[in-house]
N, C-alpha and C positions, 0 to 999 in steps of 0.2 A: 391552384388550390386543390386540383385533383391528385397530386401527387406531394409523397414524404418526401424526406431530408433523402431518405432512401433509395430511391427512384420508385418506391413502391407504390401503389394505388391505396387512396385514402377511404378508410370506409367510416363514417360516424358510428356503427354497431361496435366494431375493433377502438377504435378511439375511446371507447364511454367503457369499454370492460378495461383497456389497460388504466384505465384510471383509477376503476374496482380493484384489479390485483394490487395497486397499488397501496392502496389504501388499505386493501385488507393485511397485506402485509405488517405497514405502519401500524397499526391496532394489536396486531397478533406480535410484533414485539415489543409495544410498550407494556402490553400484559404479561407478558413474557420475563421482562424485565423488572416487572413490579413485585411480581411475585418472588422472581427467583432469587432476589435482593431483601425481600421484606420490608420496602421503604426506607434501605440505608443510601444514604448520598455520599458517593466518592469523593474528592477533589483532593486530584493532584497538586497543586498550589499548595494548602495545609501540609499534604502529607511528605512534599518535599524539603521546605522549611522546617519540618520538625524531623524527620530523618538527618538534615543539615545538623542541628544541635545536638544532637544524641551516638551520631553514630559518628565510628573511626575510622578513616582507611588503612587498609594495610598494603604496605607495598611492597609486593614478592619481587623481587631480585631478579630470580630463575627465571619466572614465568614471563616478566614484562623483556628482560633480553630474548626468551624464545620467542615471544611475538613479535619482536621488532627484527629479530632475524627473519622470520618467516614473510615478513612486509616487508623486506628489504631485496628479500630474495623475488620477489613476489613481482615488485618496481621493475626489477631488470626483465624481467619475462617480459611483462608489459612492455617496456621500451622495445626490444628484441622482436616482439609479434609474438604472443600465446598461438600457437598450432592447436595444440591439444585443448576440444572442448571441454572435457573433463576439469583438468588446470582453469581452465578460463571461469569456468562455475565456482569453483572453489574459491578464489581470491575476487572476485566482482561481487559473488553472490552471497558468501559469509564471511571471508578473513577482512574483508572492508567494514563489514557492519561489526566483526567486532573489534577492529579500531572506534568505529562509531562512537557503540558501547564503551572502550576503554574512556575514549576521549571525555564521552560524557559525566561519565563518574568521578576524573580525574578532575574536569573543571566543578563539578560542583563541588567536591574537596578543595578545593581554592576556594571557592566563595563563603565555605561554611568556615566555624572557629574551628580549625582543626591542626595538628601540629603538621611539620612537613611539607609545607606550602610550597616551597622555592625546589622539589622535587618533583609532588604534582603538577606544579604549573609545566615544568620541562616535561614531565611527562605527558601531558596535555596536548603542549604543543605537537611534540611528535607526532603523538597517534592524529592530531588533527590534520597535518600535512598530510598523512596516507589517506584521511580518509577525501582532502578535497583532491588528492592526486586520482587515485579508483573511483569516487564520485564524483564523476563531470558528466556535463555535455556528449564530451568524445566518446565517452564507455557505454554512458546509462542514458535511459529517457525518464521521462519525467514521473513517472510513476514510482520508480525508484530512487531519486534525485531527491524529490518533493517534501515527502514524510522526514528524510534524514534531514535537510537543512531547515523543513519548519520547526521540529525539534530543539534541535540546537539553538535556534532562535526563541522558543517557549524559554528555553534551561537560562537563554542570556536575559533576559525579559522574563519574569516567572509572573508578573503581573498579569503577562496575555492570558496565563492558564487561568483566571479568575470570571468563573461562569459565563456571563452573557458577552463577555467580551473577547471570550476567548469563541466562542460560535460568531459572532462579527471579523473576528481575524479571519479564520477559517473561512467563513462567503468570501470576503473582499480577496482573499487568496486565489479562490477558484472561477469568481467571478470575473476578475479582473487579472492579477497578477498572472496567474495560468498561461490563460489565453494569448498574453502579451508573449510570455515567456517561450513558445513554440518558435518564436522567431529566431531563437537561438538550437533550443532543442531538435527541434524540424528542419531550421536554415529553410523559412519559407521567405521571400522577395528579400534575400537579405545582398545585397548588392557588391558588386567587387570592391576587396579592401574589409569587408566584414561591414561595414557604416551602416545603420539601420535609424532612419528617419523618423520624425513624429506621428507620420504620417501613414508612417506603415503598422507603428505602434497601436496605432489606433483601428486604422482598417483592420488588424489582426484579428482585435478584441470585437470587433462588431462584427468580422466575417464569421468568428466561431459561432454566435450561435445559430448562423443558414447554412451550415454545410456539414457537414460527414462527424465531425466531432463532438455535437449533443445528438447521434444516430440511435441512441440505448431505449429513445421510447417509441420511436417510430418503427426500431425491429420487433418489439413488442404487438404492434398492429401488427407484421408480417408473419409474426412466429403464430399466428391463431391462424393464419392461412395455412401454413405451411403444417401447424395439430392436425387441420382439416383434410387434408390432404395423407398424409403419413401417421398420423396418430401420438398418441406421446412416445418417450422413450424407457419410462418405467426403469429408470436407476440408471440404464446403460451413460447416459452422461456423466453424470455422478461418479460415477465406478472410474469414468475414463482420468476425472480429475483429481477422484483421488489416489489415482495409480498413478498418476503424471509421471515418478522417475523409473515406470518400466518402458524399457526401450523398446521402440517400434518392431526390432527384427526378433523378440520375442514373443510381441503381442499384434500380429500383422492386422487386426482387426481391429485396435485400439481407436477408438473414434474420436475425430478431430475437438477441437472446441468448438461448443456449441456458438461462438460469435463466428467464427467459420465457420459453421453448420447452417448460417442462415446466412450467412455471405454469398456461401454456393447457391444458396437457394436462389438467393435474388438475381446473383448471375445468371440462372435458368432462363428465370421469371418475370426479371424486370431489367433495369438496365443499369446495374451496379456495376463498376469495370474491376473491383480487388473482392476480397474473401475476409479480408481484417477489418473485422467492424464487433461495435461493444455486444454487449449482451446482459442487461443488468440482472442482478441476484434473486429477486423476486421471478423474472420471466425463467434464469435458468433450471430453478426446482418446479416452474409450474410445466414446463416444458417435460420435467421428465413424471410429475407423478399428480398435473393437477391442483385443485386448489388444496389437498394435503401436501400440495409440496412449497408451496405459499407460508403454511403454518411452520414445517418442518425446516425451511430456510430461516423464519424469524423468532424460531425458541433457539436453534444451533446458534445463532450468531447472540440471540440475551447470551445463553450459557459462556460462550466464548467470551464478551465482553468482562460478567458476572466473576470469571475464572481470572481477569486479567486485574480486574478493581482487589480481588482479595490476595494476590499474589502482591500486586504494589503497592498494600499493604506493609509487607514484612522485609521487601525485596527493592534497592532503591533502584538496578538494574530493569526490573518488572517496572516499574513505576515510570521509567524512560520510555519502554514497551507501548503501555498504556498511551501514553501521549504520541509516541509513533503513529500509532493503531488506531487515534484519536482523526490523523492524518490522511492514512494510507486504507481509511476504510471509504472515502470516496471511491478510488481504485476498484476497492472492494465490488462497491455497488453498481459503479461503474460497467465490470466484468470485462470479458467473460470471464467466468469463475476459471478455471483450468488452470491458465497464467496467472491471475490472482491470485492463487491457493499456492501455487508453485513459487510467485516470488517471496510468500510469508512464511511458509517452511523455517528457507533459513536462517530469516528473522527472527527466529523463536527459540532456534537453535542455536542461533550466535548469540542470543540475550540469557539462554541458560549459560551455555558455556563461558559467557563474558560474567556470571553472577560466581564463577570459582576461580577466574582468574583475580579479575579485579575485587577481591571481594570486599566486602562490606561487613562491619562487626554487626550483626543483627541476629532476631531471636530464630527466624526460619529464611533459608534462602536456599532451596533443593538444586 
């Protein structure tokens, strides 16, 4: 009982404030979000069903052969070995999401009254091949894995998006499902032959929560040692994450993630043997600017949310986004920010550019 998940020393002082920042965060975004909203309530459910009835697909010729060239071209690399990390970002980290996207819009075009069925289903199907081909096990871990196939499972099932039950999917996912799931994603005791037992299933799900991967609150107690010590960082973090695609050999200083920044630490300081460990979203703005940065993590992310409800609105692309995001912001909170922030880039990127290819007859879709 003297020591965290961390190998860290436990203090009850550290214990009762990460529970404050917590908390203050939660409070400072649901005001955040009330305001910024004025008491309007999103749901996706409605707004997909009634996009379903109203709007038309159009299917570009040109553009869905260039994508499917580009995916095709894409497959052999993969098969072959991607050398070049450049190449390897490119088709992992967007040309797959926006098959995602195509695939998504294409199946809801099947499912709504819409003409052209027996084209979008083919097309569908395609871009869904690429996308379980690029989205596996083999490529991605689960933080990019996760959001894309609960998704698609929301789109097949649109009932899950219906308010409280769609936050019960979501726990029982992370609660459960997750944790089992590493058995594949991690290949932790999974035995010769691939055969994974009942037994390990379960050990899985119960060893997660005493060991290293619920680590996000117990670095929080470590990160007020480590304030005490060094002081905050006053943006430098921030700055690091939000510069993430400049490369090291021009920015030799560029500082690590802060979930390695307190990895190192504990390697110092206690007896942590890796440097990759979470850092959740709350600790990493109070880490750089305090309990202003407590506020300023949870008005950016209302606004963000606030930005995504009113784009999926007019955007059935956005609106896929939203429910991704609905996903992939455990991740978020998860952290560390750095890689969090860098794998959502070109998610947002591939859901704009996927809103002109695939496009949708709607009043606004930038």
């Amino acid at each position: 009982m003297d020591y965290l998940v961390n190998t860290s020393s436990f203090s009850w002082a550290g214990a009762v404030y990460v529970n404050v920042i917590i908390f203050f965060f939660l409070v400072s975004y649901s005001v955040s979000y009330l305001w910024l909203s004025s008491g309007r309530t999103f749901i996706p459910y409605a707004h997909i069903a009634e996009q379903n009835n109203r709007e038309e697909v159009k299917v570009s010729f040109l553009k869905n052969t260039f994508v499917f060239a580009l995916l095709f071209v894409s497959a052999l690399f993969a098969f072959s070995g991607i050398q070049s990390s450049i190449i390897s970002l490119f088709v992992f980290k967007f040309l797959a999401l926006v098959a995602f996207f195509g695939a998504s819009v294409y199946f809801l075009g099947v499912r709504g009254n819409m003409a052209q069925k027996q084209i979008l289903l083919v097309l569908f199907v395609g871009l869904l091949i690429f996308v379980v081909f690029f989205k596996n096990p083999a490529f991605e871990r689960r933080n990019a894995l996760g959001p894309i196939y609960l998704t698609m499972v929301c789109l097949a099932v649109p009932v899950l998006l219906k308010g409280r039950l769609f936050l019960l999917f979501g726990a029982l996912v992370m609660l459960i499902a997750f944790p089992a799931a590493s058995l594949l994603t991690h290949q932790y005791g999974v035995l010769g032959g691939g055969s994974i037992s009942v037994e390990q299933i379960l050990g899985q799900i119960g060893g997660h929560y005493n060991d290293l991967h619920y680590d996000a609150w117990s670095n929080g107690v470590t990160m007020q040692e480590m304030i005490a010590e060094r002081g905050h960082t006053m943006g430098l973090q921030l700055l690091g994450a939000l510069l993430f695609f400049v490369p090291r050999s021009f920015w030799p200083d560029k500082p690590v993630s802060s979930g390695e920044m307190i990895g190192q630490y504990l390697m110092e300081n206690a007896s942590l043997w890796f440097s990759n460990v979470s850092f959740s979203l709350p600790f990493e703005f109070y880490l750089d600017f305090g309990v202003a940065g407590v506020c300023i993590a949870a008005f950016s992310l209302a606004c963000f949310v606030v930005f995504l409800e009113k784009r999926a609105g007019f955007c059935v692309v956005w609106n896929i986004l939203m429910i991704y995001f609905s996903f992939y912001i455990y991740f978020l909170m998860r952290g560390p920010f750095l890689p969090a922030f860098a794998y959502l880039v070109p998610v947002i990127f591939a859901c704009w550019i996927s809103g002109k290819i695939f496009t949708y007859r709607v009043k606004r879709c930038a």
